[in-house]
N, C-alpha and C positions, 0 to 999 in steps of 0.2 A: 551623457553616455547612456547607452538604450542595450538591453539584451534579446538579442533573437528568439523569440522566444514562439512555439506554434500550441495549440490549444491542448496536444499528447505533451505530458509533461515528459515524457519517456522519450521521447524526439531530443536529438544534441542540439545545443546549443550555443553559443557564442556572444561576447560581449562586440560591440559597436561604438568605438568613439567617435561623435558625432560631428566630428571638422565642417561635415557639410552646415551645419547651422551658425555659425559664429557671424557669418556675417551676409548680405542680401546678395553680395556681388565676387568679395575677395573671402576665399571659403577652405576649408580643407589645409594640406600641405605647404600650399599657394601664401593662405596665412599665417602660419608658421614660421616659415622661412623669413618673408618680409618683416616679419615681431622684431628678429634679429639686424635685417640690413639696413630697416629704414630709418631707425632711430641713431645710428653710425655715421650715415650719409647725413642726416639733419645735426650730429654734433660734429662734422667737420666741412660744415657750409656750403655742402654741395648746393647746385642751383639744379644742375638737368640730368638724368635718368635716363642710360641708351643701352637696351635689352634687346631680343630677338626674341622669334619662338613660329610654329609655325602661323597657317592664318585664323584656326581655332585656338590659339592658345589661351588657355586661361593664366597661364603664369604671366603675361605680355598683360592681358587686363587689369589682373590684381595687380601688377606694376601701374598700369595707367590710372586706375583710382585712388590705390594709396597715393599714388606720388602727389593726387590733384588732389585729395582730399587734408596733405601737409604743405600745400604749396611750393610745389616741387613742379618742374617741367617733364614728360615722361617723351621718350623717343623711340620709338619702335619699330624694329624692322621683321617683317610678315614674309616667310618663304611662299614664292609663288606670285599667281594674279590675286588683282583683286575681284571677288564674285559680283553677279550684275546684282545680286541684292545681299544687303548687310544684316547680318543674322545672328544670335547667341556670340560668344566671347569679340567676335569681328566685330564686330556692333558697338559692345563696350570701348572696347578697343579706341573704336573711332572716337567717340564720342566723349571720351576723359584724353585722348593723349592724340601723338603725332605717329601720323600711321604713314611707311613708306614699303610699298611690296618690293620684294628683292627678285631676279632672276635666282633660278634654283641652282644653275651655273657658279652662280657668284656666294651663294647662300653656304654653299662645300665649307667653303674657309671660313668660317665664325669669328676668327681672333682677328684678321686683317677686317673682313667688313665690318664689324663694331669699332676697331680703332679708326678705320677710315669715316663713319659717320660721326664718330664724338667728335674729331675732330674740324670737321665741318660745322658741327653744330656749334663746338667752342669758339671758331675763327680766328683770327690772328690774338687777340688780345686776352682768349681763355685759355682753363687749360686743362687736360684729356689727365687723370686719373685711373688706377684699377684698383677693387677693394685690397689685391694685395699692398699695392702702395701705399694705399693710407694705413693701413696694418702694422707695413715695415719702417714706414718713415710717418708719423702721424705729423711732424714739425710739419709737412708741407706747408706751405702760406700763400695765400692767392691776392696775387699783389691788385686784381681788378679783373671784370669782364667775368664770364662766366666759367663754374666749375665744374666739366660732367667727369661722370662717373658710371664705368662702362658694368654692368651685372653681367654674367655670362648667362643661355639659355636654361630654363627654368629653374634660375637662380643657385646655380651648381658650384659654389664656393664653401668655403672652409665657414666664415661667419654664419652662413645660412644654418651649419649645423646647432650654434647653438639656439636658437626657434625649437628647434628639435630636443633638446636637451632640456628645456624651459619644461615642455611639454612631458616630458618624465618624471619631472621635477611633481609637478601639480598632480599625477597621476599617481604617482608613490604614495600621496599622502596616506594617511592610515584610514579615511571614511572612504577612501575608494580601493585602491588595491593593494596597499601598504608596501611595505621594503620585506618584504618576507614571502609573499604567496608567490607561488612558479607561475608565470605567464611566458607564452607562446605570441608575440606579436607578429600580426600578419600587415603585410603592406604591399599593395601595386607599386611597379618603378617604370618609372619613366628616365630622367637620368640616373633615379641613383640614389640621390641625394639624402633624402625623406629616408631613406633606410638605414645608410648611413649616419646620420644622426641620432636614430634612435637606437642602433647599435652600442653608440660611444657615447650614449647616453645611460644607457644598461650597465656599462662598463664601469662609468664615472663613477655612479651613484652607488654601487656595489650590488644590483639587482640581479636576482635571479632570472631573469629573463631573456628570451632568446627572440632574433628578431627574421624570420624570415619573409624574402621578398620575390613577388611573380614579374621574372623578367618581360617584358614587355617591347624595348627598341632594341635590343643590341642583344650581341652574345655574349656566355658570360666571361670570357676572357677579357672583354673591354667592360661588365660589369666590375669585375677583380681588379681591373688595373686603376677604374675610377676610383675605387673604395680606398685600394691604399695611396692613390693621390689624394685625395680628401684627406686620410688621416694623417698622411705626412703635414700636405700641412696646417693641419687642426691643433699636431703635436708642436710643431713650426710657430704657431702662432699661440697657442693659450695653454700647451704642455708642459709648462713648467713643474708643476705639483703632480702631473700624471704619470710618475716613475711605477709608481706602485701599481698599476695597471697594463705597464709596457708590453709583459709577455702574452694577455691575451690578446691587444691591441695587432699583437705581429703576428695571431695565428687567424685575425681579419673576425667582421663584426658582424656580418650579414650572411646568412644563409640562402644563398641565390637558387631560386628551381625556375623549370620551365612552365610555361602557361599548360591548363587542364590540354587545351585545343591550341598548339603553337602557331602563329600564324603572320604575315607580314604586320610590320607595327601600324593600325590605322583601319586594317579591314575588321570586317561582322560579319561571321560564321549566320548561317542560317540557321533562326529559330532561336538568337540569344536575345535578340528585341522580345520575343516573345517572355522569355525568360525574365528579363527586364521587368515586364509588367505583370507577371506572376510574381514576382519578390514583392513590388509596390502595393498590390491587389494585397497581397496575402500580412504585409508586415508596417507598413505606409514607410518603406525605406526607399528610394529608388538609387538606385545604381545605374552604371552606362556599362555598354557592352565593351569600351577599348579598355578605362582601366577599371571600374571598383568592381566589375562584374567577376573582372579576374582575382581578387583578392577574397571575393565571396565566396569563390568556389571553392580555394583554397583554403579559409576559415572553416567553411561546412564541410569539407576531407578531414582536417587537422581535428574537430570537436569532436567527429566521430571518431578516430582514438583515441581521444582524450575522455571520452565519455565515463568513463569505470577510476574515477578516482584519478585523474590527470592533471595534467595544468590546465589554467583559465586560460581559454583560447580567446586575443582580443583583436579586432579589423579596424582597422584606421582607415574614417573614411575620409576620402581624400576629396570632395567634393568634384567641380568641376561638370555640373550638371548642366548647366547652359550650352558647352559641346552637343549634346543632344541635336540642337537649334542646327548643328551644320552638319551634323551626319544626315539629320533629313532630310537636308540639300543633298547630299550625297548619293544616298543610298533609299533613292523613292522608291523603288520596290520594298524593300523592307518595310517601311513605316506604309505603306500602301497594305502589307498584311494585316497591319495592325485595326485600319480602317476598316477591310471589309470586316475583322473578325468582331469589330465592336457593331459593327450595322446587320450583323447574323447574329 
């Protein structure tokens, strides 16, 4: 964990938990989530792993390497073509797991084509699982042949929360933020998830802390309505002893706002690259401009009213820095400014 910190000690600043670092490949949120799913799937003998995400995804990779890294099969399905060269997360992708591009036609319906590939990959003699089913019914028994086990896009289930809950756990301790200082937790969302978590992680533990997150794909009515599907069945599945938190749980755990610059999920505003390498230049943090750029900004709003005796404002970095790799396929003008400004 690193604080932002600039050489005017009178400048606001903000703490950084540094998810990017923990690991070379699977990093951030990404690792998180999976701390909770994959040790679950390895105690109930799964064999194959069939996820989606788009064809930068980094949730898709850190599925592909942990899975290979436990001896696990990973099966991934990539919205879209595939690019004529393999780059940042695609790359990974390829190179630890089983990569099949989807028409983006067929990509709409997530729940049919995941169940339509497990089962193909299971064949007649396996058999197709979902984490809620082993949750609800853990007797399954796998009489032979193989077991997959379908994760939804960037690991958007109920289990995933507790990774997230882990991670409050370790952060409460008393040599870093303890169970008593007011923290304002800042998070980029993508599905959701990650926020989510560390909400009903807030909650659990009896922390003063408040978690808000910079919507990113969706609006926030479909942000809202993910959040209380997550906790139903968060409550559904591990809520037994959480009576005593019920009434905050039902007035919802995330505080959703809009991005500084709201913009289609995917695109870069001109001049955020730049931005990008003025953070890097000035702090050796780097950020990307789709998601932690957006949670930076939001952190550096937030410190500055927190500046005069406020809560400790904290950014959860969410890694996922190898996306870089294919927005510069994407968007060569952009990364072409960056050229000339470094040859000037």
């Amino acid at each position: 964990m690193t604080k932002d910190l600039e050489n005017d000690s009178q400048v606001p600043s903000f703490y950084i938990v540094r998810d990017d670092l923990i690991h070379p490949l699977v990093n951030g949120n990404k690792a998180r989530k999976l701390d909770a799913l994959l040790p679950f799937l390895e105690d109930h003998s799964v064999t194959d792993v069939v996820t989606c995400g788009g064809c930068q995804s980094a949730h898709a990779a850190a599925v592909a390497v942990s899975c290979a890294e436990r001896g696990l099969r990973s099966h991934l399905l990539l919205r879209g073509e595939q690019p004529d060269v393999l780059t940042g997360y695609n790359l990974i992708s390829t190179m630890y797991g089983n990569v099949t591009y989807v028409p983006r036609s067929l990509y709409a319906d997530r729940e049919e084509m995941l169940i339509r590939h497990a089962g193909l990959v299971a064949g007649s003699s396996g058999l197709v699982v979902s984490l809620n089913d082993m949750l609800e019914a853990p007797w399954i028994k796998q009489k032979g042949g193989r077991k997959v086990a379908i994760v939804n896009e960037g690991a958007g289930d109920s289990l995933a929360l507790l990774g997230m809950i882990r991670l409050l756990c370790y952060l409460s301790e008393n040599h870093l933020f303890g169970k008593e200082r007011t923290v304002k937790f800042v998070v980029d969302a993508g599905t959701g998830t990650t926020a989510v978590g560390l909400g009903l992680g807030a909650i659990c533990l009896g922390l003063p802390w408040e978690v808000t997150a910079v919507m990113l794909a969706d609006s926030i009515e479909q942000y809202r309505k993910r959040e209380l599907q997550l906790i139903f069945d968060f409550r559904r599945h591990f809520g037994f002893n959480l009576v005593h938190c019920s009434n905050r749980m039902d007035n919802g755990v995330v505080t959703w706002v809009e991005r500084h610059q709201p913009r289609k999920f995917g695109n870069v505003i001109d001049r955020e690259l730049e931005v990008c390498q003025q953070i890097a230049q000035q702090t050796g943090i780097l950020v990307d401009p789709i998601y932690t750029l957006a949670a930076w900004e939001l952190a550096t709003s937030l410190s500055e009213k927190e500046e005069r005796g406020g809560a400790n404002v904290v950014m959860l970095h969410t890694g996922g820095m190898l996306g870089m790799f294919g927005l510069a396929q994407r968007y060569k003008s952009h990364f072409r400014t960056l050229k000339d400004q470094s040859n000037g």
